[in-house]
N, C-alpha and C positions, 0 to 999 in steps of 0.2 A: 695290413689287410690289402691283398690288391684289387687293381681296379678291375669293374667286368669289362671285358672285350665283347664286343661288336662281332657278329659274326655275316655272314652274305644272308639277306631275308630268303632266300628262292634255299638254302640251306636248312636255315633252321624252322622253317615251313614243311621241307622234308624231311628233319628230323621228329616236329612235331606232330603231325600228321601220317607220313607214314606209313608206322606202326598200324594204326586203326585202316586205313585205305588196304594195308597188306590183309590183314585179320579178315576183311570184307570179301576179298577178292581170292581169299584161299577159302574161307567159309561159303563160297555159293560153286570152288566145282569140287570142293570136298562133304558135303553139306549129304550127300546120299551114301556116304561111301560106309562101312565098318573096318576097322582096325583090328588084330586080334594081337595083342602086345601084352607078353608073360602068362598069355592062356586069359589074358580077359580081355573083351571087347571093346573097343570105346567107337563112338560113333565120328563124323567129321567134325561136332562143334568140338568136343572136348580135345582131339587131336591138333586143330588150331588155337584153342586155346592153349592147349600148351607151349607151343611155338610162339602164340605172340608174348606168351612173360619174360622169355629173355629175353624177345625182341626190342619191346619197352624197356627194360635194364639196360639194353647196350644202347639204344639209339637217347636213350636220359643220358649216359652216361658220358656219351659222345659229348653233349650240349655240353654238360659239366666242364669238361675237359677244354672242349673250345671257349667256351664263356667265363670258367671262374666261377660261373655263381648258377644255382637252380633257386627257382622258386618256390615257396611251402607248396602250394596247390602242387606244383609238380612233384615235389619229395611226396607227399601226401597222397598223390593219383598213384606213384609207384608201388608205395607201400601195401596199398589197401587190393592193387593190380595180383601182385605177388600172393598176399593171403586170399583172396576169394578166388583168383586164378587159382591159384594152388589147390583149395580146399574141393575144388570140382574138378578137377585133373586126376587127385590124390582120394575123394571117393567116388569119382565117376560119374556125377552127379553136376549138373550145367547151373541148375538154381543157387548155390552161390556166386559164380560167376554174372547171371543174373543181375543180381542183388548187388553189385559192385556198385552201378552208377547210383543209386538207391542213398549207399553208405557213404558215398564223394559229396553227394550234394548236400545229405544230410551234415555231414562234419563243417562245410564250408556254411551252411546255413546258421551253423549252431555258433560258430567261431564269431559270423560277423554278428549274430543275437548278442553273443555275450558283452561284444565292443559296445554296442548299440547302445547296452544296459547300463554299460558304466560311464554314457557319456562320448565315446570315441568311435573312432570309424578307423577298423582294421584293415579295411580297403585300401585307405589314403596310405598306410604304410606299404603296400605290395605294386599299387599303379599310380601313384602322383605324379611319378617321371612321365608316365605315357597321357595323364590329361589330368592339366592343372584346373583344382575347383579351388572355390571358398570353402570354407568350414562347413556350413549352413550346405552348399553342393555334396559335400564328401555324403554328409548323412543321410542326407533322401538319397542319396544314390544306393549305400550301402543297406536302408531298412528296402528297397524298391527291391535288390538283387538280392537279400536275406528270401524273402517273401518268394522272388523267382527261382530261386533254388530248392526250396520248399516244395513250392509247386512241380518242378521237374523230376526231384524225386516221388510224387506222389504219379504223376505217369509213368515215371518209369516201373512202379510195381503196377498199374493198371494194365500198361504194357503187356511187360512177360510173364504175368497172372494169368490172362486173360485172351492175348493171341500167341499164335507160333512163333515156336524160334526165329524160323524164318525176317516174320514178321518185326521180330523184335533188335535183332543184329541190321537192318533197315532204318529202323527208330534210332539206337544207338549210334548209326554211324553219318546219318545225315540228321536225322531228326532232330536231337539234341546237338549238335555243333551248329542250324542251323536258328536255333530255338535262343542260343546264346549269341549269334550274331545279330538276330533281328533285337532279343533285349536293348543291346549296345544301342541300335540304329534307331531304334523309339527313344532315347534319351540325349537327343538333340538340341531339344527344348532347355532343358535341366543344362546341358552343357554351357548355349549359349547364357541361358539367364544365371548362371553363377562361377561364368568364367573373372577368374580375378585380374584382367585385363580390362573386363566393363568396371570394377571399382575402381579401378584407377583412372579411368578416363574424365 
């Protein structure tokens, strides 16, 4: 099995990212435009939408290839990118594409529930390298982030139910990326009191 490579942070920050920054930034000066492609119309979301799925595929793909290794969440973002991308591309229709962050937070919700259930924290298998806890830490952390993913997909259908596209590609691209940094940054407390550095001391 080889080992994963290290790649430049200001790299794969731009690999990871962006995709979503591009999506944004073509979506607000294509956002009034109409398309007429094969005798049918598509408007600007769904003509960037289509552009960003292989966008996501090759800049995933990139990491792969530089790193060696991708993460489930990221195999998992592509995957479900592709089908709801697709499914609004392919009938015109923006409300699955929508419903994509909806389907992410729910699967990753549901993933670490199940660990939860039997005991384990599926978390501590994908980020231990990036912040070492105790046992006791892994699992308030994972029921803490089960519950906040939960919750973000239940805005993100309040969301795009409820206001405009506009509005909601705003939500999507700062909202939520900024919704899971602040998480991280409230769980300071949880860090320090169950770093396993303090047990040892």
């Amino acid at each position: 099995m080889s080992a994963r490579k290290e790649i430049n942070p200001f790299l794969k920050s731009a690999l990871e990212f962006g995709p979503i920054l591009l999506f944004f930034v073509a979506y607000l000066r294509l956002k009034d435009n109409t398309f007429t492609i094969g005798g049918t119309d598509y408007d600007g979301f769904i003509v960037v939408t289509a552009a960003f799925i292989p966008l996501l595929v090759l800049t995933t793909g990139i990491m792969w290839m530089l790193t060696g290794k991708l993460a489930r969440m990221q195999v998992a973002t592509v995957i479900l990118v592709v089908l709801f991308g697709g499914l609004s591309v392919w009938l015109n229709d923006d409300r699955f594409f929508k419903m994509k962050p909806t389907m992410i937070y729910l699967l990753f919700g549901g993933l670490l529930a199940v660990g939860v259930l039997r005991g384990q924290s599926y978390l501590k298998y994908v980020m231990e390298e990036m912040m070492p806890l105790d046992d006791a830490g892994w699992i308030k952390l994972t029921k803490r982030l089960m519950l906040f993913f939960f919750g973000l997909a239940l805005a993100n259908e309040i969301v795009w139910r409820t206001f405009t596209t506009e509005t909601w590609v705003y939500f999507k691209t700062f909202g939520l990326t900024a919704a899971l940094f602040g998480f991280f940054m409230f769980q300071a407390r949880l860090f320090q009191d169950h770093s396993p550095e303090k047990d040892d001391a």
